[in-house]
ZADO-1210 file (C-alpha; in nm, 4 decimals, padded with zeros to 6 digits):
<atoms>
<atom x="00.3317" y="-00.9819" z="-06.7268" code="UNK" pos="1"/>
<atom x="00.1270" y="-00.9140" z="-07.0521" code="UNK" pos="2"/>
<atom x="00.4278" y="-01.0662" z="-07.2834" code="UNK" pos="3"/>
<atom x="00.7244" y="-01.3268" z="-07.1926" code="UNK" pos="4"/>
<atom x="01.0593" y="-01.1831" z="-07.0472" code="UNK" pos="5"/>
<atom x="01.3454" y="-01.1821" z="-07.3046" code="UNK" pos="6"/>
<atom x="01.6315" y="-01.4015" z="-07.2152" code="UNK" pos="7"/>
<atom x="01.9455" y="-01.3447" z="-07.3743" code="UNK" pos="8"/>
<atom x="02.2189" y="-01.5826" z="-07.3651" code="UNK" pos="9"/>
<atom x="02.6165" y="-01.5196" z="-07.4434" code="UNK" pos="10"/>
<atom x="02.7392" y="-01.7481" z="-07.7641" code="UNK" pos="11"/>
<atom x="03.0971" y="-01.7610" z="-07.8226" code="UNK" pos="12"/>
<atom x="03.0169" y="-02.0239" z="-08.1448" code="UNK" pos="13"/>
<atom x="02.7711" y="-02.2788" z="-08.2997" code="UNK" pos="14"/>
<atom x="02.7713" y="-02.4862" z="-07.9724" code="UNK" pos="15"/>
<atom x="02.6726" y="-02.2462" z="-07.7318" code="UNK" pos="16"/>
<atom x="02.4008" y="-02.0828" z="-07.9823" code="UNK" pos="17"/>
<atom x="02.2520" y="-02.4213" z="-08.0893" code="UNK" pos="18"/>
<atom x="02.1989" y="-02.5059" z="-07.6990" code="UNK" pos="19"/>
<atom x="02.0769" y="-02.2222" z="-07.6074" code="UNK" pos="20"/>
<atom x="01.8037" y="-02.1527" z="-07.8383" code="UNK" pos="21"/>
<atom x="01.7038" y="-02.5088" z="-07.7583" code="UNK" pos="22"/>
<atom x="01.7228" y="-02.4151" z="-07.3862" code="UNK" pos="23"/>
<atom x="01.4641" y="-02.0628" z="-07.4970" code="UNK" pos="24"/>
<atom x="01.6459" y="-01.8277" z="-07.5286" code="UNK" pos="25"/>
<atom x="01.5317" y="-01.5238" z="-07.7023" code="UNK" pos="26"/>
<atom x="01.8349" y="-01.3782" z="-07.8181" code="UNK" pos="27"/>
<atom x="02.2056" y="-01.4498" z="-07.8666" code="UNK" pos="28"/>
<atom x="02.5032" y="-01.1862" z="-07.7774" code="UNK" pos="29"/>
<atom x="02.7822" y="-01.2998" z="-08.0088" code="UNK" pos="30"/>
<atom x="03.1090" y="-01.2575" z="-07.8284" code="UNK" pos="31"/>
<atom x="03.4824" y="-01.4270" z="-07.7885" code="UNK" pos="32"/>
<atom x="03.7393" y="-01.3669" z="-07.5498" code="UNK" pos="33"/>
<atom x="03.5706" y="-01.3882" z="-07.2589" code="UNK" pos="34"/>
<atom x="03.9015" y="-01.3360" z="-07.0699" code="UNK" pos="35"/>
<atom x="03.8641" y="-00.9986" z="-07.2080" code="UNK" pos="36"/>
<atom x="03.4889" y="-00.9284" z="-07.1021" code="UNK" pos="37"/>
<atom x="03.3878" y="-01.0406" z="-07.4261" code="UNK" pos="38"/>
<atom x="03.5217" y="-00.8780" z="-07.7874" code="UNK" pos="39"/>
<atom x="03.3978" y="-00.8798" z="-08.1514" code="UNK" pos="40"/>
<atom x="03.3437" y="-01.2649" z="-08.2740" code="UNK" pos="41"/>
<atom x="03.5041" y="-01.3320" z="-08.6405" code="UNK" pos="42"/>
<atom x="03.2517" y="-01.3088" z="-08.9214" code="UNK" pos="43"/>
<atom x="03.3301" y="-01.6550" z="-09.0286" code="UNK" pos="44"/>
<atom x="03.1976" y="-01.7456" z="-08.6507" code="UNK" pos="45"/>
<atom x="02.8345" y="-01.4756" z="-08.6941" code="UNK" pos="46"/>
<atom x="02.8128" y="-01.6389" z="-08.9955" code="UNK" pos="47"/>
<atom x="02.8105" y="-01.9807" z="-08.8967" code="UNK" pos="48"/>
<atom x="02.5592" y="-01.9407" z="-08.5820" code="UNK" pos="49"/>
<atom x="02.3403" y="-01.7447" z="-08.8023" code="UNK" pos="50"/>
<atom x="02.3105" y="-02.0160" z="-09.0463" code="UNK" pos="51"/>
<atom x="02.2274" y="-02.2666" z="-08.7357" code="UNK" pos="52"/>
<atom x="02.0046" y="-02.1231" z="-08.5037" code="UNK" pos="53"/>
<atom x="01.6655" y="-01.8892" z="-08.6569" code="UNK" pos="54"/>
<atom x="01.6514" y="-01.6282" z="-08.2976" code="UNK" pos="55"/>
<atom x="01.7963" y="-01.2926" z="-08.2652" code="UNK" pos="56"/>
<atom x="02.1881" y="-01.2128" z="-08.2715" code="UNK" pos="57"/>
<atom x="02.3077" y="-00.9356" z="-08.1406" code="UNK" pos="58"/>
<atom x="02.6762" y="-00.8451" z="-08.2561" code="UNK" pos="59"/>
<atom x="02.9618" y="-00.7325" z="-07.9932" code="UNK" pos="60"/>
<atom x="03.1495" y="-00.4448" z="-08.1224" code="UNK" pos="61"/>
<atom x="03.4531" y="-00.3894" z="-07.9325" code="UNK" pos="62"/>
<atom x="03.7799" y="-00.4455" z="-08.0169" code="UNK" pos="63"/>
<atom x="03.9742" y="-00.4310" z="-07.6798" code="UNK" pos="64"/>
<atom x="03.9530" y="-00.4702" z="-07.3213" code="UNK" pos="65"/>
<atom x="03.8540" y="-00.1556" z="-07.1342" code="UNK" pos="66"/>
<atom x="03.5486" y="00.1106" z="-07.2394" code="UNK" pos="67"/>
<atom x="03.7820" y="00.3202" z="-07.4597" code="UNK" pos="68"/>
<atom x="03.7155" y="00.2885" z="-07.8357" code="UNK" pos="69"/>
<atom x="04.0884" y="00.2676" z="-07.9141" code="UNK" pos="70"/>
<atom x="04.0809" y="00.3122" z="-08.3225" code="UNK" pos="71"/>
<atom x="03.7507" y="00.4096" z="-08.3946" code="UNK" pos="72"/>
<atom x="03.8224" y="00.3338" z="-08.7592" code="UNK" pos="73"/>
<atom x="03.9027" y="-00.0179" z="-08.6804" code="UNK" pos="74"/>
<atom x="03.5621" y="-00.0622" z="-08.5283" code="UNK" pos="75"/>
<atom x="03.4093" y="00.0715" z="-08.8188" code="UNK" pos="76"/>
<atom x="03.5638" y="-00.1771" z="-09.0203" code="UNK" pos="77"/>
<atom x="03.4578" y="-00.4028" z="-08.7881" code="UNK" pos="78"/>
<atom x="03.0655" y="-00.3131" z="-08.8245" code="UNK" pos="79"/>
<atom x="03.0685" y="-00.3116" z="-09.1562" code="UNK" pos="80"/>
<atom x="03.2496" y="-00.6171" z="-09.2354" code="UNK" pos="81"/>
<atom x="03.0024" y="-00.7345" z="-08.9933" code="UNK" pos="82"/>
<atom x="02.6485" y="-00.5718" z="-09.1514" code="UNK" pos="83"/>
<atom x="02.7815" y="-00.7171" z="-09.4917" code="UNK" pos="84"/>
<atom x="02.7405" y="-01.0451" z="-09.3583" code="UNK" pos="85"/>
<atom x="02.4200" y="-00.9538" z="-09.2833" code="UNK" pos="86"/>
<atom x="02.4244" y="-00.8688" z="-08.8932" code="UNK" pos="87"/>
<atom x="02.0746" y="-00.6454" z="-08.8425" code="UNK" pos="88"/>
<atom x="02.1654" y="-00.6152" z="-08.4186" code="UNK" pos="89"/>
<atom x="02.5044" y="-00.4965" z="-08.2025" code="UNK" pos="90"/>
<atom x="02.6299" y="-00.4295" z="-07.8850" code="UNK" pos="91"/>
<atom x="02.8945" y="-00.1041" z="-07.8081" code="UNK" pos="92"/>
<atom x="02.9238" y="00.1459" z="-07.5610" code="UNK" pos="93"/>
<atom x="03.2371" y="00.3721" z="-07.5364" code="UNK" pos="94"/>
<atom x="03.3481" y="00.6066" z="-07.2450" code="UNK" pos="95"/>
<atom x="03.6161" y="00.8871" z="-07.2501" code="UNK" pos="96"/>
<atom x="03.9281" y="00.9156" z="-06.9674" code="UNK" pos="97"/>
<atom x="03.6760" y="01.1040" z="-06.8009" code="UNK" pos="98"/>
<atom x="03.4235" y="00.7958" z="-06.7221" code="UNK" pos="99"/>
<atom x="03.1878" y="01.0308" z="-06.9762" code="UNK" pos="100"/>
<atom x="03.0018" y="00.9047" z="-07.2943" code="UNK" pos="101"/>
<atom x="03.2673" y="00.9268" z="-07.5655" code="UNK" pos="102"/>
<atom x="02.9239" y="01.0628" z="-07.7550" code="UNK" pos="103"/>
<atom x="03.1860" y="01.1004" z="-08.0613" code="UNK" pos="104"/>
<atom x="03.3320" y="00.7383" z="-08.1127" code="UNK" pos="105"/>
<atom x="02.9291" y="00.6398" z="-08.0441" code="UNK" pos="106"/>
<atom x="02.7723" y="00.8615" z="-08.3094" code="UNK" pos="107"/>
<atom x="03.0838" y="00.7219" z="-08.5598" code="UNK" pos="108"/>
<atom x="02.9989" y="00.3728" z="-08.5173" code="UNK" pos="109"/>
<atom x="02.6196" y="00.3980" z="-08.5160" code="UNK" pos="110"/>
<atom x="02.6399" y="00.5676" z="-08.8337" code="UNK" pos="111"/>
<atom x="02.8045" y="00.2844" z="-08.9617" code="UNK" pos="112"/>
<atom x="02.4663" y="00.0746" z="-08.8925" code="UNK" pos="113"/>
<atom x="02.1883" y="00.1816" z="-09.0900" code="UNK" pos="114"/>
<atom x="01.9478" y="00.2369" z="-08.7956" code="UNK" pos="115"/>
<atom x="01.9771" y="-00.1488" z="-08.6691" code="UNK" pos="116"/>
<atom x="01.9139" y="-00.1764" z="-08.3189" code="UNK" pos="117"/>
<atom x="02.1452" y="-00.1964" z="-08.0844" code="UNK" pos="118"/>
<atom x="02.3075" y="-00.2511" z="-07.6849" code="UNK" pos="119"/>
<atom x="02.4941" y="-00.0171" z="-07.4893" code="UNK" pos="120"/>
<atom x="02.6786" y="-00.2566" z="-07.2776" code="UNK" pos="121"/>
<atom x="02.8071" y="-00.2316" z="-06.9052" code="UNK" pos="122"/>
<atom x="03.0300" y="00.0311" z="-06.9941" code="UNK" pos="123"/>
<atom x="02.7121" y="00.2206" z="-06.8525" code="UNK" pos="124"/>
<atom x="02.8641" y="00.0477" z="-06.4910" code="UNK" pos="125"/>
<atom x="03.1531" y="00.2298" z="-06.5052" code="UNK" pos="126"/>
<atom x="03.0681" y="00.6082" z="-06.5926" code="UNK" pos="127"/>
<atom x="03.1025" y="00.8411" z="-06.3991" code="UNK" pos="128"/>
<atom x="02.7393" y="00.9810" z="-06.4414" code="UNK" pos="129"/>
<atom x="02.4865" y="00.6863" z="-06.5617" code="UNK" pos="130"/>
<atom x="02.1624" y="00.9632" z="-06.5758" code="UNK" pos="131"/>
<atom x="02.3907" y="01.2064" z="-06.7417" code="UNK" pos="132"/>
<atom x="02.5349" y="00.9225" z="-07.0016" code="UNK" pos="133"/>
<atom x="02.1581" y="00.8435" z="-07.0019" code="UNK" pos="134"/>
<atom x="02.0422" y="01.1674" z="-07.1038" code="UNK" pos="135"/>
<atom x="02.3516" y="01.2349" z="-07.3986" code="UNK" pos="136"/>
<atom x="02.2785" y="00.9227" z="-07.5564" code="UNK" pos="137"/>
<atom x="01.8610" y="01.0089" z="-07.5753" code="UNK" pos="138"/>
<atom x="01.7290" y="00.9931" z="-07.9274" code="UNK" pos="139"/>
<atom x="02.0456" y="00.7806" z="-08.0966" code="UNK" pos="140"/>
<atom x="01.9032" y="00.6069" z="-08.3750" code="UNK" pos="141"/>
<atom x="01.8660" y="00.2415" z="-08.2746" code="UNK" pos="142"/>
<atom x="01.9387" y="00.2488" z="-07.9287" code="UNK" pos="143"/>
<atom x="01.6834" y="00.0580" z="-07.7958" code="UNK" pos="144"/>
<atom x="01.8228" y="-00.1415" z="-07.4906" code="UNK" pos="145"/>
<atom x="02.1319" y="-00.1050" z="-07.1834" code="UNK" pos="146"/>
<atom x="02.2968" y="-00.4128" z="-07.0383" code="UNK" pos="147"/>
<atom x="02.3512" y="-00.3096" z="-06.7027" code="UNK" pos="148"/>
<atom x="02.4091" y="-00.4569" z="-06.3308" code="UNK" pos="149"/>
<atom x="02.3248" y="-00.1320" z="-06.2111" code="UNK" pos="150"/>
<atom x="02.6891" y="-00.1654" z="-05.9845" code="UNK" pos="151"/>
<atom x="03.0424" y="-00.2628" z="-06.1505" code="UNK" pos="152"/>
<atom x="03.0219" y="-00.4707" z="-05.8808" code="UNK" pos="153"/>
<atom x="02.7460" y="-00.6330" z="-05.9981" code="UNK" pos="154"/>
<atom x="02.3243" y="-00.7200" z="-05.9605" code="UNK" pos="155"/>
<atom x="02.3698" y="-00.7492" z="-05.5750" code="UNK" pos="156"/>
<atom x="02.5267" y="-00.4009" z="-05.5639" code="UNK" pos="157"/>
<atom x="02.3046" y="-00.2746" z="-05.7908" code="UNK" pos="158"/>
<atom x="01.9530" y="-00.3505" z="-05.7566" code="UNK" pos="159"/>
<atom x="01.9026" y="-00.0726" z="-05.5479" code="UNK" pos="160"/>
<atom x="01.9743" y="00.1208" z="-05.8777" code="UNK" pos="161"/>
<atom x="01.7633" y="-00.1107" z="-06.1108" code="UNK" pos="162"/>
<atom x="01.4516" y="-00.0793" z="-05.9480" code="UNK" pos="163"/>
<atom x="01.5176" y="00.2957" z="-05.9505" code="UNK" pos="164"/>
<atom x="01.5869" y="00.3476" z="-06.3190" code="UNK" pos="165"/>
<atom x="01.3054" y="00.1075" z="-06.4199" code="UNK" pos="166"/>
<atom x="01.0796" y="00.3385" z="-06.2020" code="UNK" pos="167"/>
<atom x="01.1828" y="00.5591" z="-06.4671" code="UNK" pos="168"/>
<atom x="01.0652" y="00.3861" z="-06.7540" code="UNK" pos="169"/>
<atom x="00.9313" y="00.6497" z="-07.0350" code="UNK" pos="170"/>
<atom x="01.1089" y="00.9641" z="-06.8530" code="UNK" pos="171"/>
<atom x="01.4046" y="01.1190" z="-07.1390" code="UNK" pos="172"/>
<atom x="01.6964" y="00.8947" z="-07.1623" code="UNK" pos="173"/>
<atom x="01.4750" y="00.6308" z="-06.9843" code="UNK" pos="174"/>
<atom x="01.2788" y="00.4509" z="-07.2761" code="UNK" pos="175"/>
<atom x="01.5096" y="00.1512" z="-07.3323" code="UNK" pos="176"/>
<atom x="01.4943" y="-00.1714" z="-07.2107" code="UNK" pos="177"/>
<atom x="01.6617" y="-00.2195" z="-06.8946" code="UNK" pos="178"/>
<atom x="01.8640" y="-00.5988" z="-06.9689" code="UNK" pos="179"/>
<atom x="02.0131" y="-00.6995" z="-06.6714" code="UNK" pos="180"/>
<atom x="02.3542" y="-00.8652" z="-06.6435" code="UNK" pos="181"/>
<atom x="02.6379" y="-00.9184" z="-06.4300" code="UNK" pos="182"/>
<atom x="02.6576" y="-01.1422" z="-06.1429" code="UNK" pos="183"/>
<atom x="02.2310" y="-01.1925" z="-06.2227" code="UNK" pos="184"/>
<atom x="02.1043" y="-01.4834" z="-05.9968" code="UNK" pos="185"/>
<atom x="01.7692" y="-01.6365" z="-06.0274" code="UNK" pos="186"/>
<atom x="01.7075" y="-01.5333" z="-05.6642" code="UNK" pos="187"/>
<atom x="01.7530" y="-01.1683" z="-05.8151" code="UNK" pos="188"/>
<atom x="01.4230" y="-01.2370" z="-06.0709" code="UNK" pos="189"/>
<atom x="01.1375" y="-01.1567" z="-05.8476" code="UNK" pos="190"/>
<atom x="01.2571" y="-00.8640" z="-05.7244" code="UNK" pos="191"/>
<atom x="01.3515" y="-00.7299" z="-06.0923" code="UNK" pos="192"/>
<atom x="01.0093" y="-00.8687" z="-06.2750" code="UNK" pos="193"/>
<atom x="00.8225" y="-00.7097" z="-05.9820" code="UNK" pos="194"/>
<atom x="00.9927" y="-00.3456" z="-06.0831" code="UNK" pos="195"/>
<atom x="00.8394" y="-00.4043" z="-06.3800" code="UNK" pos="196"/>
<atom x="01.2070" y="-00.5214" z="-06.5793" code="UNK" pos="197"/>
<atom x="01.1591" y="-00.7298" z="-06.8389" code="UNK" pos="198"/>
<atom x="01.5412" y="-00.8196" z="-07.0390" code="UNK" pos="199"/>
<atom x="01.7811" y="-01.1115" z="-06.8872" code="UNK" pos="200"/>
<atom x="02.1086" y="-01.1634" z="-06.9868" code="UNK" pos="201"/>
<atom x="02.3112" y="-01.4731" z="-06.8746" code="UNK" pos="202"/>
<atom x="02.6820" y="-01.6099" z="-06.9342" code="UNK" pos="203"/>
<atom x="02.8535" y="-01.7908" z="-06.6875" code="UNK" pos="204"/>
<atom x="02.4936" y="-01.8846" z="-06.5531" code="UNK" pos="205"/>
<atom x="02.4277" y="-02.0662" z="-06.8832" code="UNK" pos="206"/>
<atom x="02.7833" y="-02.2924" z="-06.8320" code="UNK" pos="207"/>
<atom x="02.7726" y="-02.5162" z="-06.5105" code="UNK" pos="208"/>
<atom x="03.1452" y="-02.6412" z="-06.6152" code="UNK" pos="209"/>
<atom x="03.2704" y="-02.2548" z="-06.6196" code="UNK" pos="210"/>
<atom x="03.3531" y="-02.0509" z="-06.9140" code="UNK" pos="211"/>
<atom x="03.5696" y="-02.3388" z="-07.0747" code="UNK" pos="212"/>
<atom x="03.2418" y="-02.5391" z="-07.0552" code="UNK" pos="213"/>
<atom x="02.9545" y="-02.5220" z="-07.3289" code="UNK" pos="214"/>
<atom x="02.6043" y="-02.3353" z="-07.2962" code="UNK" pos="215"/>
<atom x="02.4045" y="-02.5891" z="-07.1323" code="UNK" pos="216"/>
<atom x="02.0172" y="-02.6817" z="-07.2710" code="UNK" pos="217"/>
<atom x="01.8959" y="-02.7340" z="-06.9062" code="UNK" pos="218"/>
<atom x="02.0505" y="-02.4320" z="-06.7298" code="UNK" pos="219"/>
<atom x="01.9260" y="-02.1871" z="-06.9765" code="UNK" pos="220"/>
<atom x="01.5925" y="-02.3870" z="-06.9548" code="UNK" pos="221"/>
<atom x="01.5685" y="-02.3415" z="-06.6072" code="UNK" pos="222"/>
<atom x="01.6050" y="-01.9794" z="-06.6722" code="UNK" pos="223"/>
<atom x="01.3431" y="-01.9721" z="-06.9129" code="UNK" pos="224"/>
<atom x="01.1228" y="-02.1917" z="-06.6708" code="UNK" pos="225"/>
<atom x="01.1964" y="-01.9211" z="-06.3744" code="UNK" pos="226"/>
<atom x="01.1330" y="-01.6206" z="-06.6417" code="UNK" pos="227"/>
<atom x="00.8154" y="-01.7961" z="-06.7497" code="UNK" pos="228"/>
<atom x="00.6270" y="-01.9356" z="-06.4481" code="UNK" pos="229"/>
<atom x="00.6783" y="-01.5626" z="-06.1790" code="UNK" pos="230"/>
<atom x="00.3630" y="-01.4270" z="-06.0837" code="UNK" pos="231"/>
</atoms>
């Protein structure tokens, strides 16, 4: 590959960012609650790993557990509260009852950020149409990657699917970076870099001692190493 992989590593505070970037990670996804999947950090806590670690943050906007919006208004707030501070990336994604794009709540929130770039998360997993979610969200300013397993179930159910859509790469709807995420293994990484994917995202794969553990320097390392050294 012609440029490094981008490895992007969950931070639920200073800790976990610090660690990481010293492990190589590329990019933080600023979260807390991981008992709910992961929901909008404080500002207090953005501001804090912003002022210790110099890589890329990218800002979870979501409020509750589930892929419904809930008050839009709220997340609104939320964003802009958050840009103030001076957040520049996010991550959202919203569906409807339906399992559809809630293309509504979306546009609302996006307007909120001034064209920064931005994640639509694993809620992609869960519709009930990924190509057609695909397809509605072409063209929204800043979209420029989708976390995805390609399964709910996760990378083992949905590789299949990954290699498919990165086939795709370029093709409407298609032109984001694919970051995978979700029950990723580094025995899934040869497969995925051979399909041409280039965007990791790791979690619980960064935290030997679970989720109540810290981000560990030599497991994202190892990840960087495994990222780094493929054919």
């Amino acid at each position: 590959m012609s440029e490094r992989a981008v490895l992007e590593v969950i931070a639920l505070g200073v800790e976990d960012a610090v660690a990481a970037q010293a492990g190589g990670a590329d990019r933080l996804e600023l979260v807390t609650d991981m008992a709910a999947d992961g929901l909008t950090p404080s500002v207090g806590t953005f501001a804090g790993i912003r002022a210790a670690v110099d890589i890329d943050l990218r800002v979870m906007l979501r409020l509750a557990d589930g892929f419904a919006v809930g008050d839009v208004e709220e997340v609104v707030r939320a964003a802009r509260a958050m840009r103030d501070a001076g957040a520049e990336e996010f991550v959202l994604g919203f569906l409807d009852a339906d399992g559809g794009v809630d293309l509504r709540a979306v546009e609302r929130v996006v307007g909120e950020l001034d064209g920064c770039r931005w994640t639509f998360h694993r809620a992609v997993d869960r519709a009930a149409d990924r190509d057609a979610l695909r397809k509605q969200l072409d063209g929204m300013p800043g979209l420029d990657t989708y976390l995805t397993a390609g399964s709910a179930a996760g990378v083992d159910d949905g590789l299949a699917t990954l290699v498919l859509e990165a086939g795709r790469s370029g093709e409407p709807g298609y032109e984001q970076r694919i970051l995978v995420g979700g029950g990723l293994r580094l025995d899934h990484v040869p497969t995925l870099l051979a399909a041409g994917i280039d965007g990791f995202h790791i979690g619980g794969a960064a935290r030997p001692e679970g989720w109540d553990g810290p981000v560990s320097v030599a497991a994202v390392a190892e990840w960087r190493a495994a990222l780094d050294d493929a054919p």
